[in-house]
ZADO-1210 file (C-alpha; in nm, 4 decimals, padded with zeros to 6 digits):
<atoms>
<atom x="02.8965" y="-00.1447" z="00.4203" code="UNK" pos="1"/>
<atom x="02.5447" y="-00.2469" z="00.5624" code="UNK" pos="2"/>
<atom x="02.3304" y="-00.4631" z="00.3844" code="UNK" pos="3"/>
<atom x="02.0574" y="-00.2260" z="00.2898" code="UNK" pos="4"/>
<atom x="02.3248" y="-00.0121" z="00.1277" code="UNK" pos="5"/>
<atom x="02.4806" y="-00.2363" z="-00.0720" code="UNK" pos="6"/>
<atom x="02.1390" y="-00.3383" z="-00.1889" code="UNK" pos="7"/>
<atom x="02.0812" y="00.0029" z="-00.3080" code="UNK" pos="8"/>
<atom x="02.3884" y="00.0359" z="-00.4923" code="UNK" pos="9"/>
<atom x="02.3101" y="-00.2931" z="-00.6826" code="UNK" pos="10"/>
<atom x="01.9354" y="-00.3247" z="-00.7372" code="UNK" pos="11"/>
<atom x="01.6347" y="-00.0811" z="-00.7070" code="UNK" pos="12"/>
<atom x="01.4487" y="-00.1239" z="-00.3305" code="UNK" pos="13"/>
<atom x="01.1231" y="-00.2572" z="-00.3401" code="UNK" pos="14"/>
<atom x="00.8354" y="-00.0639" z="-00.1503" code="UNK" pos="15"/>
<atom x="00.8405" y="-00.3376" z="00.1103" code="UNK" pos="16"/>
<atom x="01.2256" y="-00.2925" z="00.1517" code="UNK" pos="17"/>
<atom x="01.2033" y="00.0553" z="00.1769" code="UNK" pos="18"/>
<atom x="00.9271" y="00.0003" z="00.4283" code="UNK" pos="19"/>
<atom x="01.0714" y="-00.2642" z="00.6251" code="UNK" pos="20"/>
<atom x="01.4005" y="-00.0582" z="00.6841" code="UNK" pos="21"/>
<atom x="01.2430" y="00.2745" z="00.7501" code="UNK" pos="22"/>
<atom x="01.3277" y="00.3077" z="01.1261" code="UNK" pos="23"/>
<atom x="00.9656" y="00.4693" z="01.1934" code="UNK" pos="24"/>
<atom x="00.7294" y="00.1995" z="01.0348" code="UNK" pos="25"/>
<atom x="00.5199" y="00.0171" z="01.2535" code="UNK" pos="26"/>
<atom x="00.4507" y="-00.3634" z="01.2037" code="UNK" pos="27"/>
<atom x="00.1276" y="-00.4422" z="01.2231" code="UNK" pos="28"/>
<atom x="-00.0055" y="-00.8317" z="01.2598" code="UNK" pos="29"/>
<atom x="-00.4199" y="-00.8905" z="01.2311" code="UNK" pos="30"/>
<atom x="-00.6493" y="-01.2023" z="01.1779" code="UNK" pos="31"/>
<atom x="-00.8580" y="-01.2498" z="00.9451" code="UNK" pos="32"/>
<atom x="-01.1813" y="-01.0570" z="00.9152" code="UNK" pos="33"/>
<atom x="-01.0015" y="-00.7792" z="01.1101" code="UNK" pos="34"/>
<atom x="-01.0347" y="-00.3779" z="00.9634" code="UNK" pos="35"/>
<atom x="-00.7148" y="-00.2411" z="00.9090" code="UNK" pos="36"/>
<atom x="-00.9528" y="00.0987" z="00.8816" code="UNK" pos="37"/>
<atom x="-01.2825" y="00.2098" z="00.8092" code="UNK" pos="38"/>
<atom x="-01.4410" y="00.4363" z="00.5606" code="UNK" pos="39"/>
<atom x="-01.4800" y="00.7662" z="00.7176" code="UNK" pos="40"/>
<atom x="-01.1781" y="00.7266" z="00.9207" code="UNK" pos="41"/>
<atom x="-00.9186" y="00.9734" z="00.9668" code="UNK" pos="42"/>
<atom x="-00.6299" y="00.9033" z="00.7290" code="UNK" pos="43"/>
<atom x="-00.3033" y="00.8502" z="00.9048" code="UNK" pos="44"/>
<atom x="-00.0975" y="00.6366" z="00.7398" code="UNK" pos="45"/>
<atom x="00.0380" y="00.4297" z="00.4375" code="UNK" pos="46"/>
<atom x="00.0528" y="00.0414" z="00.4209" code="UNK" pos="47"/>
<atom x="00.2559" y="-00.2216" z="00.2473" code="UNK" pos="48"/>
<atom x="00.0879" y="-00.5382" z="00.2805" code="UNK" pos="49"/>
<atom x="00.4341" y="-00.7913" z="00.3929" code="UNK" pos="50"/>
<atom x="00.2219" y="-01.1171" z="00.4219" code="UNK" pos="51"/>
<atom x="-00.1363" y="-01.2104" z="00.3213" code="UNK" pos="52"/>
<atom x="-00.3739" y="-01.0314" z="00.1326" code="UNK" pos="53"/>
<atom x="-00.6053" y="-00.7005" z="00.2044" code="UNK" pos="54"/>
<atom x="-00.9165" y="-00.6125" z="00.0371" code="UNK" pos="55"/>
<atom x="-01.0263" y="-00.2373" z="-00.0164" code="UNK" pos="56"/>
<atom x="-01.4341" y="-00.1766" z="-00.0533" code="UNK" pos="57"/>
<atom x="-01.6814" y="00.0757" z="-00.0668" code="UNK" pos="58"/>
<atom x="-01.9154" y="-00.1751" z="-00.1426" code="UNK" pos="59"/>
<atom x="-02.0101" y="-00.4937" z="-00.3142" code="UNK" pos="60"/>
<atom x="-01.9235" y="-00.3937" z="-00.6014" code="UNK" pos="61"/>
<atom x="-01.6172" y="-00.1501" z="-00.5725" code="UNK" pos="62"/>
<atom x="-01.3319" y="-00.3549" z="-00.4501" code="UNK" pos="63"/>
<atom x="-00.9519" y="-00.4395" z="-00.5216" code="UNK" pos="64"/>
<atom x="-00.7462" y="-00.6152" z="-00.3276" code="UNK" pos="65"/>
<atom x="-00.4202" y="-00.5871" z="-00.2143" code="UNK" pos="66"/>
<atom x="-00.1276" y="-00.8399" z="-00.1681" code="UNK" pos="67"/>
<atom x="00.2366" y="-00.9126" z="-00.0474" code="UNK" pos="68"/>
<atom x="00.4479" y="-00.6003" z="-00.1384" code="UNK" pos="69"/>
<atom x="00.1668" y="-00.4204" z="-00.2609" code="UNK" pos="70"/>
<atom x="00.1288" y="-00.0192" z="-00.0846" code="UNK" pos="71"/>
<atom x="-00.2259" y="00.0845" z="00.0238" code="UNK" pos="72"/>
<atom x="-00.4139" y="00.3859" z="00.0922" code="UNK" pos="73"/>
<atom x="-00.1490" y="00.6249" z="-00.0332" code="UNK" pos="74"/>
<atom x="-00.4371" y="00.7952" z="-00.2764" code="UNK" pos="75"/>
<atom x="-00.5989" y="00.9165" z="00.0601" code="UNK" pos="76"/>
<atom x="-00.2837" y="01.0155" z="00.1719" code="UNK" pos="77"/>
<atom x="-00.1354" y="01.2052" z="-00.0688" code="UNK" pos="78"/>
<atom x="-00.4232" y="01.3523" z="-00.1837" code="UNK" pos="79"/>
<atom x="-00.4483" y="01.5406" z="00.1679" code="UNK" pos="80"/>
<atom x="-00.7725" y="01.3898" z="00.2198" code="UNK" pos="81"/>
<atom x="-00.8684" y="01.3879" z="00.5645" code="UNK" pos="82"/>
<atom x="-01.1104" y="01.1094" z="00.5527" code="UNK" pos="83"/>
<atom x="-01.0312" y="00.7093" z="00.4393" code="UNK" pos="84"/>
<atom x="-01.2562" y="00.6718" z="00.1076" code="UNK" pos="85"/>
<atom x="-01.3188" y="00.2661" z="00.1558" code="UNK" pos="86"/>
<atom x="-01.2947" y="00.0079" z="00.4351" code="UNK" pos="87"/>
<atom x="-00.9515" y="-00.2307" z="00.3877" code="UNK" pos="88"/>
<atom x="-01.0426" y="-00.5462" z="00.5442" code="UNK" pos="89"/>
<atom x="-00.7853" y="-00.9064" z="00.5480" code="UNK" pos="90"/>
<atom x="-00.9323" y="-01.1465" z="00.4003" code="UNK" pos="91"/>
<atom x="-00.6398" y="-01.3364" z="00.5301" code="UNK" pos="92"/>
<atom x="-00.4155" y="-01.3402" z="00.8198" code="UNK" pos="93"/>
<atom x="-00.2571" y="-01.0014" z="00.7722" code="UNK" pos="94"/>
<atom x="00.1357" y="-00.8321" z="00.8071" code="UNK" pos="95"/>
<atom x="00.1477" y="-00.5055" z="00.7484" code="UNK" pos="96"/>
<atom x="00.4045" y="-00.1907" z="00.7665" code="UNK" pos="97"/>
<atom x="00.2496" y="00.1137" z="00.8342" code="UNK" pos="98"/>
<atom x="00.3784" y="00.4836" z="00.7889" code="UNK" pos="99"/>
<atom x="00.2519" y="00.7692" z="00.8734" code="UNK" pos="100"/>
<atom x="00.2369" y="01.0965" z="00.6242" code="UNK" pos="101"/>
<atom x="00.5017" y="01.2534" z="00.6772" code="UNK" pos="102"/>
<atom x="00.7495" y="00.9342" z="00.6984" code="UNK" pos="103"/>
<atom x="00.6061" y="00.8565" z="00.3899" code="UNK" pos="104"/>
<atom x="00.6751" y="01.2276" z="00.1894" code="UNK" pos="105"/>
<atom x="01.0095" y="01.1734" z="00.3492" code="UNK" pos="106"/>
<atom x="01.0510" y="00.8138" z="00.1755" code="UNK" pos="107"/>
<atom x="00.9635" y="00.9953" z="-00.1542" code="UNK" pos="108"/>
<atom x="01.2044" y="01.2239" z="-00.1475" code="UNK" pos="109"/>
<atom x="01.4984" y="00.9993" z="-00.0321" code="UNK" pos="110"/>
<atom x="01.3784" y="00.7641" z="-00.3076" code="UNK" pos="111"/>
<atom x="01.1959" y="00.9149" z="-00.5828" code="UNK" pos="112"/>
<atom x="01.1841" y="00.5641" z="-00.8094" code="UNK" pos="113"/>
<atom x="00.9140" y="00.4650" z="-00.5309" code="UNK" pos="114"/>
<atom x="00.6715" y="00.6965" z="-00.7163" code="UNK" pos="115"/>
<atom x="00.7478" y="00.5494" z="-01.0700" code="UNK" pos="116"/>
<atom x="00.6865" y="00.1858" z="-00.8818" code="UNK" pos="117"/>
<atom x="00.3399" y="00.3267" z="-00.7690" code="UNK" pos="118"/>
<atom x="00.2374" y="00.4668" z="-01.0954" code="UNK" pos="119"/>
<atom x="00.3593" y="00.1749" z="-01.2971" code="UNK" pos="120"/>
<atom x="00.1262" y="-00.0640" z="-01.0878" code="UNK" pos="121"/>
<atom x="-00.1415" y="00.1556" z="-01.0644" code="UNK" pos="122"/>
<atom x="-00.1472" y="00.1724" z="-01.4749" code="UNK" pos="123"/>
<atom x="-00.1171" y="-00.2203" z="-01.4666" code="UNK" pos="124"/>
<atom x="-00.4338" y="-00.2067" z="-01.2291" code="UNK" pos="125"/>
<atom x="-00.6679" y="00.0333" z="-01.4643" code="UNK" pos="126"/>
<atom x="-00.5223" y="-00.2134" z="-01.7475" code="UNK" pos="127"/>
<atom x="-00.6481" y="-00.5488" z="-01.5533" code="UNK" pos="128"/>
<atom x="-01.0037" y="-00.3551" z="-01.4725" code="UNK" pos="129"/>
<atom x="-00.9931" y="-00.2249" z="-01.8589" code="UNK" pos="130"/>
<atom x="-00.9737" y="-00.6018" z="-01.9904" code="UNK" pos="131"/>
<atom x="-01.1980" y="-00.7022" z="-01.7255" code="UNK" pos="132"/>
<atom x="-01.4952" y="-00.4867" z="-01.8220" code="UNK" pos="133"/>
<atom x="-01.4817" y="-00.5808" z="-02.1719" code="UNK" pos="134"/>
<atom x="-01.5955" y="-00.9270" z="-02.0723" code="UNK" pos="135"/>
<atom x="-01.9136" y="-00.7786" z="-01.9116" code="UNK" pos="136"/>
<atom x="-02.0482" y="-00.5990" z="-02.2410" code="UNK" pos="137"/>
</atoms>
């Protein structure tokens, strides 16, 4: 039995699993500094961050960042957008997986707990900017 069945049949795949053993993701590898896209850019693909840390901006004051394991732009993506709403610059030495649109629908379907994962740390996300906002009234 391979390895990355055998995982499935005893614990629930993590987005970077299911990234890392999807035979069409690309690995990406950028320094620091480097854009991984820009806003206005046509939207392509999907991104789990493997190593280092990513930071997503539309300005000085609109940004959230994005680290290992964690999947970014899929909003742009699945919402059929044509256009990338924000920059994503590393902020660190930066390994990425990368997937494009329709690899990614596929993944969905094959593994439909990858959208609960997504929405669960999304709701986290809106919780951590909730409780930050208090502090600024």
């Amino acid at each position: 039995m391979p390895a990355s069945a055998l995982r499935a049949s005893t614990t629930k795949a993590t987005p970077l699993q299911l990234f890392l053993d999807h035979p069409e993701g690309d690995r990406l590898t950028l320094p620091t500094g480097s854009f991984v896209y820009r806003q206005g850019e046509q939207v392509q693909a999907v991104y789990v961050v493997q190593l280092g840390l990513v930071e997503l901006s539309t300005g000085l004051r609109n940004r959230i960042r994005y680290g290992q394991g964690e999947l970014f732009f899929y909003r742009d993506l699945v919402e059929t957008s044509e256009f990338h709403s924000c920059d994503a610059k590393a902020l660190t030495p930066l390994s990425l997986i990368r997937l494009n649109r329709a690899s990614f629908l596929t993944l969905i379907h094959k593994h439909p707990t990858l959208v609960l994962d997504l929405l669960g740390r999304q709701h986290a996300r809106l919780r951590e900017q909730r409780v930050d906002a208090c502090h600024f009234y």
